[in-house]
C-alpha positions as MATLAB code, in Angstrom:
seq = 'XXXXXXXXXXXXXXXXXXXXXXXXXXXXXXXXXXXXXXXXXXXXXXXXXXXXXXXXXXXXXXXXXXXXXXXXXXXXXXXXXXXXXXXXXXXXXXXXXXXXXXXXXXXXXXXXXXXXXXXXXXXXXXXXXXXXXXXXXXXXXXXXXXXXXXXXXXXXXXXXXXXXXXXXXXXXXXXXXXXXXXXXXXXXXXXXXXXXXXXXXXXXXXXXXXXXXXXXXXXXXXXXXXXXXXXXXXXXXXXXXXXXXXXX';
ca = [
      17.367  -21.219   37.972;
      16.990  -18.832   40.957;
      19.648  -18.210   43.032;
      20.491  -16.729   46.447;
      21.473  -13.329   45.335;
      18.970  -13.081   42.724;
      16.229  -14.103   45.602;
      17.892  -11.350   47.872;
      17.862   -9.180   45.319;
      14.255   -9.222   44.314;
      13.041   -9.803   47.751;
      15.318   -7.498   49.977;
      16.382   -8.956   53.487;
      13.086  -10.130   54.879;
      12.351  -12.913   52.380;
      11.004  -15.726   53.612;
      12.031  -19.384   53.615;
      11.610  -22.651   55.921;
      14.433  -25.366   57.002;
      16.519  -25.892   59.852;
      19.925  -25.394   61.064;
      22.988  -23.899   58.601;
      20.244  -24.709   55.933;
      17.577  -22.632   54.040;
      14.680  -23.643   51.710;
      13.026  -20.938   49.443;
      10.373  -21.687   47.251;
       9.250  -19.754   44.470;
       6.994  -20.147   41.592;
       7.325  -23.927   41.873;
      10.996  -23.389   42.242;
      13.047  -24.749   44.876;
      16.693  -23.394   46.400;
      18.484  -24.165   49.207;
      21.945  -22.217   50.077;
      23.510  -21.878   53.165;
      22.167  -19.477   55.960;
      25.560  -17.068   57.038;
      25.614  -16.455   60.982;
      24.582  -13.090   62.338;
      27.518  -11.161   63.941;
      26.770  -11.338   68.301;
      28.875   -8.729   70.072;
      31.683   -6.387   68.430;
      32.898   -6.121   64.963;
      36.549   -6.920   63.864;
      36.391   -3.412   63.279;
      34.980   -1.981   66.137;
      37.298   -4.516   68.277;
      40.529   -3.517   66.354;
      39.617    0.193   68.190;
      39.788   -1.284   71.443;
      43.288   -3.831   71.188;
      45.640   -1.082   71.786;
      44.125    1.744   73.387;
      46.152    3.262   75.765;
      42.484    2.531   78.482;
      41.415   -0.627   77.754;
      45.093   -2.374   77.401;
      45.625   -2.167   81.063;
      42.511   -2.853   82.493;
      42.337   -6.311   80.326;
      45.355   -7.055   81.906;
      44.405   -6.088   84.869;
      41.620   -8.150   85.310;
      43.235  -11.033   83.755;
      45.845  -11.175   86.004;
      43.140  -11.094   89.118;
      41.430  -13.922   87.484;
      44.236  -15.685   87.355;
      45.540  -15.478   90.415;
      41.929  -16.165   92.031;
      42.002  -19.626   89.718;
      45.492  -20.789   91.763;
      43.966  -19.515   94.609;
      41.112  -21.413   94.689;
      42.777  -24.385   93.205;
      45.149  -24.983   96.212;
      43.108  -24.355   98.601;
      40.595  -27.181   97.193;
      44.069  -29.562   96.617;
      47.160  -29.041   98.087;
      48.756  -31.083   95.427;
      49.011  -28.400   93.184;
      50.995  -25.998   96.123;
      54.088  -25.357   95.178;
      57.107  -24.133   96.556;
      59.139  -20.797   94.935;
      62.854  -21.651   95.344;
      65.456  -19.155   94.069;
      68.820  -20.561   92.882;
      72.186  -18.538   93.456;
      74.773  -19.812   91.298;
      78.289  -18.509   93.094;
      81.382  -17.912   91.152;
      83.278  -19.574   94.474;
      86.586  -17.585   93.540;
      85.145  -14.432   93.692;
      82.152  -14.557   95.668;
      83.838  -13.648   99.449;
      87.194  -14.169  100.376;
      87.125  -14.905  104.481;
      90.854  -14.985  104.534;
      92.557  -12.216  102.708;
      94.492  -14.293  100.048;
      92.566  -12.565   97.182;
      90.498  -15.559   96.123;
      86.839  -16.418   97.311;
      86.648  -20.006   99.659;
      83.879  -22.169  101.070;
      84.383  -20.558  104.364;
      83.576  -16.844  102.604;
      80.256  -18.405  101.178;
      79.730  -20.150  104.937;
      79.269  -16.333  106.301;
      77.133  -14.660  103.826;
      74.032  -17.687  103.777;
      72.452  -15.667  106.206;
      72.333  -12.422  103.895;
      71.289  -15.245  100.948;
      68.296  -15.983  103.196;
      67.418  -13.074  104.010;
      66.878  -11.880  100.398;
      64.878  -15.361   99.490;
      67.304  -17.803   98.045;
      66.646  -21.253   99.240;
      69.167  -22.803   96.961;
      73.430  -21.931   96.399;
      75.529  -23.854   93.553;
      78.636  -23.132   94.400;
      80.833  -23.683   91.320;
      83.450  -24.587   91.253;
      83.945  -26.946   94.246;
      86.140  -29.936   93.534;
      89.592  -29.898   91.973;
      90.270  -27.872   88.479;
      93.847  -27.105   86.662;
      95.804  -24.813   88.907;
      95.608  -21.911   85.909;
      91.626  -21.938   86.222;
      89.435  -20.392   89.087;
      86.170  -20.485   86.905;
      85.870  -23.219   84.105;
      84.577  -26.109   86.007;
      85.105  -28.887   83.695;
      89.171  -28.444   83.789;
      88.828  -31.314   86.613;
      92.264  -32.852   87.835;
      90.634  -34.946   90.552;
      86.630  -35.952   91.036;
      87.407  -37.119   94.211;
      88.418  -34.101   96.288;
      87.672  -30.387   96.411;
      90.084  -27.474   95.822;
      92.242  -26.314   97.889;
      92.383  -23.146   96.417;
      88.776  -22.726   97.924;
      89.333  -24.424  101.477;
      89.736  -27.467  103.098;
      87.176  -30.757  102.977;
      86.366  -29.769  106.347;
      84.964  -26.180  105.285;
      83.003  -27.780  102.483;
      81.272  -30.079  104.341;
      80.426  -27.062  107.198;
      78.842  -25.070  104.222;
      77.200  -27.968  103.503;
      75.861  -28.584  106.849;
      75.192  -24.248  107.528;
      73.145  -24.611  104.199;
      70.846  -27.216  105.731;
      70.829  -25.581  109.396;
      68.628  -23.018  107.392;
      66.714  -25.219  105.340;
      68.069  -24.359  102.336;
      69.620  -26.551   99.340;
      73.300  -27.000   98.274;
      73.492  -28.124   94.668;
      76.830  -29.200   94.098;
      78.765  -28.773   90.778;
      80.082  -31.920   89.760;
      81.209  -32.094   86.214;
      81.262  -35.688   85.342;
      81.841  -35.574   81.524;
      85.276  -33.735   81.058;
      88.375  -33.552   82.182;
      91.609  -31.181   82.060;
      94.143  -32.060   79.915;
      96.612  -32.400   83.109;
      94.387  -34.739   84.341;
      96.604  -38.300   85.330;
      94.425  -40.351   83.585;
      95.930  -38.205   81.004;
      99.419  -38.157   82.311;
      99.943  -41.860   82.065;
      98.410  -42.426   78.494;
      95.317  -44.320   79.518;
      93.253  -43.701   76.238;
      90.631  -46.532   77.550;
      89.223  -43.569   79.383;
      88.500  -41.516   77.082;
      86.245  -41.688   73.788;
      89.121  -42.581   71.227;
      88.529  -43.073   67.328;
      91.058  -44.766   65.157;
      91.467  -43.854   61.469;
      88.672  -46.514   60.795;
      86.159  -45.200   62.564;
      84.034  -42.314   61.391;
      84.656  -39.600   63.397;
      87.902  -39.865   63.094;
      88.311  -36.289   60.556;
      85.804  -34.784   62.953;
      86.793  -31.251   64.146;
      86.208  -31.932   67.742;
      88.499  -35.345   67.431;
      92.522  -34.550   68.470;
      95.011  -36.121   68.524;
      95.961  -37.862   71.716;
      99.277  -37.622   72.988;
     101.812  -40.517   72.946;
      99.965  -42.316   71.213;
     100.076  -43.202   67.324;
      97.083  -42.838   65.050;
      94.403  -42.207   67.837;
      92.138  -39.036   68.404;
      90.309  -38.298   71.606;
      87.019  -36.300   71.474;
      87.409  -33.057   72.990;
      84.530  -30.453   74.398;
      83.859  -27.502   74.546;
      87.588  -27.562   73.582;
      90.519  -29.426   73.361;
      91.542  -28.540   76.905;
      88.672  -30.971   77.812;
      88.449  -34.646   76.897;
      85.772  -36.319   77.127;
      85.566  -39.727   79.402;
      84.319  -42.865   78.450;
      82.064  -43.898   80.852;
      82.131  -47.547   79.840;
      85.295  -47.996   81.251;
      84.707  -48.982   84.736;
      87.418  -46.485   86.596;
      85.191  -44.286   85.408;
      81.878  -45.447   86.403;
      83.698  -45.710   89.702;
      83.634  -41.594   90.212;
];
């Protein structure tokens, strides 16, 4: 039986044939094969291309006129629906202690921050997280969940009063105040700690499985009980089924 390379073969590249689509038909002497036709090449080789991907020309002005394409596509596209504008907003996250100290005691307040949002503005950020604002372990300026109280800010960093006139110079400049509330953790010299209350915390007895855990310790005062702890030890973490805690 005749075959596609013997056919090639003895007719060279012009042979003819009939049929239609990915399909060929050949007859010959009474003989009859159809093979697959294989697509002509259109454009470059993978060769010829492989010239081309890195050359120290061409590399550049692809991504040249990519980018221009692309930014005529957003362009266009919010101009024709101004669902799709958006709006750039650049976060500064504020290490409060250190950040600017209005008042000479060597540690960064609320009132320091207060005086430099108009230099924050100026150089495009729309959003400060100052961290951290409420109450941490007297031994910490920077670990934010060492919280000894949800309920009020440190005085370390100012007064109630000074927070909320950040809060309120933030928003005179239509900017954004995210506010650093870790509601997970607390410090070990937390009261809830203090006084024993293991109902606030997520407690395993020697029953339960994750009792051998490494991040289970032992709570203190009280017999046969682990609390879990993250990232450490230093920070328990609360059980937010207890309703004192749902109550933050």
């Amino acid at each position: 039986m005749a075959t596609k390379d013997a056919l090639i073969a003895e007719e060279g590249n012009n042979f003819g044939g009939s049929g239609s689509g990915d399909i060929a038909t050949f007859d010959k002497n009474a003989e009859v094969v159809n093979f697959e036709l294989e697509p002509k090449p259109i454009g470059l080789t993978k060769e010829q291309l492989e010239k081309y991907r890195n050359d120290p020309f061409w590399k550049p002005v692809r991504t040249l006129r990519f980018v221009l394409a692309r930014m005529g596509f957003d362009v266009r596209r919010c101009h024709r629906d101004r669902r799709f504008v958006t709006k750039v907003c650049r976060e500064a996250e504020l290490l409060t202690a250190t950040f600017f100290d209005s008042d000479g005691d060597g540690v960064g307040d609320f009132a320091g921050i207060s005086q430099k949002i108009d230099f924050l503005r100026k150089i495009g950020v729309t959003t400060v997280y100052p961290t951290p604002a409420i109450k941490i372990q007297k031994d910490e300026y920077f670990n934010s969940y060492d919280v000894v109280d949800h309920l009020s800010v440190d005085d370390r960093f100012g007064t109630e009063e000074q927070f909320k006139e950040l809060i309120d110079t933030i928003h005179n400049r239509a900017m954004y105040l995210v506010m650093d509330l870790p509601v997970s953790t607390v410090d070990l010299s937390h009261p809830w700690l203090e006084k024993r209350d293991e109902s606030k915390f997520v407690i395993a007895k020697p029953t339960d499985p994750g009792f051998n855990e490494t991040n289970f310790y032992p709570f203190h005062g009280a017999n046969n009980l682990k609390y879990l702890g993250y990232p450490s030890s230093q920070n328990p973490v609360l059980n937010w089924k207890d309703s004192e805690v749902k109550a933050i």
